[in-house]
C-alpha positions in Angstrom: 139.7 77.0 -59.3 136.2 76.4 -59.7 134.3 74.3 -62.5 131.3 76.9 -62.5 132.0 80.9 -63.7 132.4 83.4 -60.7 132.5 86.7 -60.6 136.4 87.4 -61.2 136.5 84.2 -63.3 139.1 84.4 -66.6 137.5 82.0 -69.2 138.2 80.8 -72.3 135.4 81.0 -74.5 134.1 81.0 -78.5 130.8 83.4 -79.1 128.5 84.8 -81.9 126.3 87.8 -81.0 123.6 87.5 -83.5 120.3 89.9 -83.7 117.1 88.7 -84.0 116.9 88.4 -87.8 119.9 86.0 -87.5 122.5 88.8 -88.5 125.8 87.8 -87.3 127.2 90.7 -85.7 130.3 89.7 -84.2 132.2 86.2 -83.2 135.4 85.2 -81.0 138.1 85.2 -84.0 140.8 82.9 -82.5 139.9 78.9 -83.1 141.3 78.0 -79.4 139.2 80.5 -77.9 139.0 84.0 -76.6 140.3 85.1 -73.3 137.9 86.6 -71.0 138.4 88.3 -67.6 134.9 88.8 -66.0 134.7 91.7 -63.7 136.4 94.1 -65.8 133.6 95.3 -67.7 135.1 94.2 -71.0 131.5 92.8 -71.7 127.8 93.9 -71.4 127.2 93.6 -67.7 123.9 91.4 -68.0 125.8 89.2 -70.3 128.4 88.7 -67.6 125.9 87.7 -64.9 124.2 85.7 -67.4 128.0 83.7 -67.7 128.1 83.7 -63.9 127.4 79.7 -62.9 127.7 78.6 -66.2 130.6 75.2 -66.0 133.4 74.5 -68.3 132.4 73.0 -71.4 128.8 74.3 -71.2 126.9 75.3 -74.9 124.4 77.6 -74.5 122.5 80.1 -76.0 121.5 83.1 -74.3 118.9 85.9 -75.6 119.2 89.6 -73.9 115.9 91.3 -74.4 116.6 95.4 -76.1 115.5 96.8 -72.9 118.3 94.4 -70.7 120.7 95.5 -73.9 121.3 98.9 -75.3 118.0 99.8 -74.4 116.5 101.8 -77.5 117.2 104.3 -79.9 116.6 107.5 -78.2 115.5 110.4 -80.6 117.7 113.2 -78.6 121.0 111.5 -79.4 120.6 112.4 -82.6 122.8 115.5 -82.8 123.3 118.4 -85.6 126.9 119.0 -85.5 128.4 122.1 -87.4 130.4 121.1 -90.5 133.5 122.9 -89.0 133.6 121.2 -86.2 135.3 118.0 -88.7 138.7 118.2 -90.3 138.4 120.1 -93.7 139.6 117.3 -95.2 138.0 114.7 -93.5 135.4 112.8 -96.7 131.8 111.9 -94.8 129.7 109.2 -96.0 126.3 108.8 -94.8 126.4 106.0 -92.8 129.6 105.9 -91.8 130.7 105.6 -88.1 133.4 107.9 -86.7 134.6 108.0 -82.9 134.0 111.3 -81.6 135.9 112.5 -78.3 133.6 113.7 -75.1 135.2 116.5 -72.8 136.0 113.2 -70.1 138.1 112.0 -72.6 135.5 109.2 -73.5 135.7 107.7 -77.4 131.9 107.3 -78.1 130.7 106.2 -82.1 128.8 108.2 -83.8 126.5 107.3 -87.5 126.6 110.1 -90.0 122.9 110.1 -91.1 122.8 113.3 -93.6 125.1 115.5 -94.9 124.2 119.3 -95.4 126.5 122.5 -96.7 127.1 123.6 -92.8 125.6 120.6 -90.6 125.9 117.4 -90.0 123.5 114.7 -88.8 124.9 112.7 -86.4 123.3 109.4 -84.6 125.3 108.7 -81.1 122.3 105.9 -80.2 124.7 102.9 -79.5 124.7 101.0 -82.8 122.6 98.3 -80.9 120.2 100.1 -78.7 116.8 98.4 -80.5 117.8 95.6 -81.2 117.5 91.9 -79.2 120.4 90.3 -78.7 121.3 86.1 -79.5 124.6 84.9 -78.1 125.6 81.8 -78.9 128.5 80.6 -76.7 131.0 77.5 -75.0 133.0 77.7 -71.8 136.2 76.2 -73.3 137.8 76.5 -69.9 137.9 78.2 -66.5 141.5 79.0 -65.2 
């Protein structure tokens, strides 16, 4: 075992993803620490390699730059999608977020951004593409 994240490392760790207005986005939930297995691309893969070398008990925070991120919003995945093509009895909200299924079987998130009689406008931009990113995060432990 080494004291320093590797590649196939499984760490124990407590986050915050924050974006650059200091929005908290998201945070480890259990007070001992979240499990981790690096390698299985459970995680952003530049914030893995940004983990990689990091030793047990180390407090950091890292920034990841849009670009390095979700890259940013891209104007052609905003989608018109036919009204029929939801459950009749399905209520949309603007600005609601609703997994959608691609042929490969792949669950992607999508942002309703306008509702008309027949269409609907759809975002599929990840909800994060534009934005920098702040992680705040400790290496509880390495096992």
């Amino acid at each position: 075992m080494s004291n320093t994240v590797q590649a196939t490392s499984r760490i124990l760790w407590h986050y915050r993803l924050y974006l650059a207005d200091g929005h908290l986005v998201e945070a480890s939930e259990d007070p001992d620490g979240d499990m981790l297995q690096l390698g299985q691309s459970d995680i952003h893969p530049n914030l893995e390699a940004a983990l990689i070398g990091l030793p047990q008990g180390e407090k950091t925070r890292l920034i990841i730059m849009a670009d390095q991120a979700f890259g940013y919003p891209d104007p052609d995945a905003i989608q018109t999608v036919p009204r029929t093509d939801f459950p009749a009895s399905m209520t949309l909200v603007v600005g609601q977020i609703i997994g959608f299924t691609l042929p490969s079987g792949q669950e992607i998130p999508g942002k309703i951004l306008a509702i008309h009689a027949d269409t609907v406008q759809v975002d599929f931009n990840h909800p994060l593409a534009g934005h920098h990113l702040s992680f705040e995060l400790e290496i509880l432990d390495i096992l």
